[in-house]
C-alpha positions as CSV (number, residue, x, y, z in Angstrom):
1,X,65.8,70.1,79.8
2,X,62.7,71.6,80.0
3,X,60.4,74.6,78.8
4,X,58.1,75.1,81.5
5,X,57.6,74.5,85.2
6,X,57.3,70.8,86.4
7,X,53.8,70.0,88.0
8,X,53.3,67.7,91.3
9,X,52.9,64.5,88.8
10,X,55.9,65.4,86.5
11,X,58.1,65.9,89.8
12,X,57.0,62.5,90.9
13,X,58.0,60.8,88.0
14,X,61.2,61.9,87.2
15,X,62.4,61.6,91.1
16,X,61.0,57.7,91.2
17,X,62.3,56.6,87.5
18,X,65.3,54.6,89.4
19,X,63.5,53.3,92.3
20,X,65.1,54.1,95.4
21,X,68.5,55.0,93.9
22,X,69.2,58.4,94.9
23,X,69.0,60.6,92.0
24,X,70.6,64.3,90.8
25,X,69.1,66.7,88.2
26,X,70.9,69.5,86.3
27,X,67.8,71.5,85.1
28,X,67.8,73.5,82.1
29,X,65.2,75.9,81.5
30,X,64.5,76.8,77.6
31,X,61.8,79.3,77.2
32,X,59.9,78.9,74.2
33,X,59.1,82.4,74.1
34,X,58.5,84.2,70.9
35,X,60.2,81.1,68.9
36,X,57.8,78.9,66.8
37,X,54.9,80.4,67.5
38,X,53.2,79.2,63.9
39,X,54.7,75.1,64.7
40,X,53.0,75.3,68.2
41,X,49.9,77.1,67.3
42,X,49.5,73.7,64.3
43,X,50.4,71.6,67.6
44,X,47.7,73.2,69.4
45,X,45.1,72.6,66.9
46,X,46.5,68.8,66.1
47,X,45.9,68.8,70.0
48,X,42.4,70.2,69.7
49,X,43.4,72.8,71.8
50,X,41.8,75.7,69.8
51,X,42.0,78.4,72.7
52,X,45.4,77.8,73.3
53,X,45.9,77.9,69.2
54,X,44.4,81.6,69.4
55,X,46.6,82.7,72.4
56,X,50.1,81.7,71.5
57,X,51.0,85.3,70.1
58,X,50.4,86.6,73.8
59,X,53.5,84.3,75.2
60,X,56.0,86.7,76.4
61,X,59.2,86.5,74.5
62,X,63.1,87.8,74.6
63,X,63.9,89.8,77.2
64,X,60.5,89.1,78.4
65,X,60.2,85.5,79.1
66,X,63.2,85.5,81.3
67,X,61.9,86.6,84.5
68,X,59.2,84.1,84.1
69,X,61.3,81.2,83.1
70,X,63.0,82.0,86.6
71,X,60.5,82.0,88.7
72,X,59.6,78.9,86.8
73,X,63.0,77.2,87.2
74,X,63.2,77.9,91.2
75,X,59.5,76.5,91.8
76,X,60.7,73.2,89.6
77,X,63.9,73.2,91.8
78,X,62.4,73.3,94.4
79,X,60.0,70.6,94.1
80,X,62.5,68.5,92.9
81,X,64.7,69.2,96.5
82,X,61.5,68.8,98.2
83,X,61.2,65.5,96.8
84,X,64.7,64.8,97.8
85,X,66.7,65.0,95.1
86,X,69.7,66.9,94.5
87,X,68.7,70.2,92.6
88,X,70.5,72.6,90.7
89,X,69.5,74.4,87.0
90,X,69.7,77.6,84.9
91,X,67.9,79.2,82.4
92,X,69.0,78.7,78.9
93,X,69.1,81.7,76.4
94,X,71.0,80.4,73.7
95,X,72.6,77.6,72.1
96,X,70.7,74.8,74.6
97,X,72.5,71.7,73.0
98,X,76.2,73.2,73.8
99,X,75.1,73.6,77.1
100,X,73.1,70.6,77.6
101,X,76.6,68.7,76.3
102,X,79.0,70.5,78.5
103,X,76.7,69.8,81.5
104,X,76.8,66.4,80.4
105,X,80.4,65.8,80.1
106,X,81.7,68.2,83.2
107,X,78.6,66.2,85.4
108,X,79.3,62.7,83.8
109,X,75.4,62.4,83.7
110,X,73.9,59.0,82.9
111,X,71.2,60.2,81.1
112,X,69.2,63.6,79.8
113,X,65.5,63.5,80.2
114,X,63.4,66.4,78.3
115,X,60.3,66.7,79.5
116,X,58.1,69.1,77.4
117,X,54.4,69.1,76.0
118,X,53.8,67.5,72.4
119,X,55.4,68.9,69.8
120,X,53.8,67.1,67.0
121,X,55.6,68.6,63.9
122,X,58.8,69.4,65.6
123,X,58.7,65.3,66.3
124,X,57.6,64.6,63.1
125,X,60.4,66.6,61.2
126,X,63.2,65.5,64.3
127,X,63.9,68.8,65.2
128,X,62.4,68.6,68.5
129,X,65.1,68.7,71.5
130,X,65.2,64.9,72.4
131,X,66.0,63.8,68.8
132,X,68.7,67.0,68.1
133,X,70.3,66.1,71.9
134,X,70.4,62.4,71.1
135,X,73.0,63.6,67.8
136,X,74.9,65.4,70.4
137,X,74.9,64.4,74.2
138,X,76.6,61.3,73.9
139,X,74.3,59.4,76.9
140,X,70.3,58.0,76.6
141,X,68.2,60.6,76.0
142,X,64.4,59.8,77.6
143,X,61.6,62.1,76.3
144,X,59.0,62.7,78.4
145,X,55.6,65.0,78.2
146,X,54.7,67.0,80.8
147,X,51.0,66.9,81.5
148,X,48.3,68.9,84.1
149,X,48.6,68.0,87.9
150,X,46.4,65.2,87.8
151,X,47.7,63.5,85.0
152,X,51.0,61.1,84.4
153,X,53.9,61.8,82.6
154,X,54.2,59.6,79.2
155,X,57.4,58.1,78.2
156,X,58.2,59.0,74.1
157,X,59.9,56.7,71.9
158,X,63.4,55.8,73.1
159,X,66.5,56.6,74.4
């Protein structure tokens, strides 16, 4: 699961967590659009991202942040298939933890990684989507935080 597209570095990591075991993703594409805007503006600022703080009510959202999340979706699938991985997704518009079940138990998927930026009081308070999904999904969840081109995916807490 994710909220935005994957960059170079987040592709790399999720395709070589398993070594050279050939490896299938599932991707589902929440946009945060309009929803939370006042938890991820306090995130931005926890963050010392002050700019980004200001900007958050110019995210599109509803209707809106579909065709983005789209465009977003193909370019992470396919970087994924250019990587050479098995790549298929959708973009999520409601009820993400049904979905992300169903797609668990029709794929018999091993595991869910959610790979999103901080979300420091959605984490705090456990209502971020790795800690809800680990109540529901039945396999390991991995958390991971997306980060810029240049930098690293970091692992989160457990499965």
């Amino acid at each position: 699961m994710i909220e935005k597209p994957l960059t170079p570095a987040d592709v790399e990591f999720v395709t070589t967590l398993h070594g050279d075991d050939p490896v299938s993703f599932v991707v589902l594409m929440q946009p945060r659009g309009k929803q939370d805007v006042l938890l991820r503006a306090i995130d931005d600022v926890a963050l010392g991202e002050f700019e980004d703080a200001v900007r958050e009510g110019e995210e599109p959202g509803g209707a809106s942040a579909v065709l983005p999340a789209e465009q977003g979706l193909s370019h992470t699938l396919a970087a994924l298939r250019a990587a050479g991985s098995e790549a298929v997704g959708q973009v999520v518009d409601d009820h993400p933890l049904d979905l992300l079940k169903s797609v668990v138990d029709e794929t018999g998927a091993d595991e869910v990684i959610v790979l999103t930026a901080p979300h420091f009081v959605e984490e705090f308070f456990h209502r971020d989507w790795a800690s809800r999904a680990r109540h529901k999904v039945g396999v390991p969840v991995l958390k991971l935080f997306s980060h810029a081109a240049d930098d690293q995916p970091q692992e989160s807490g457990g499965a």
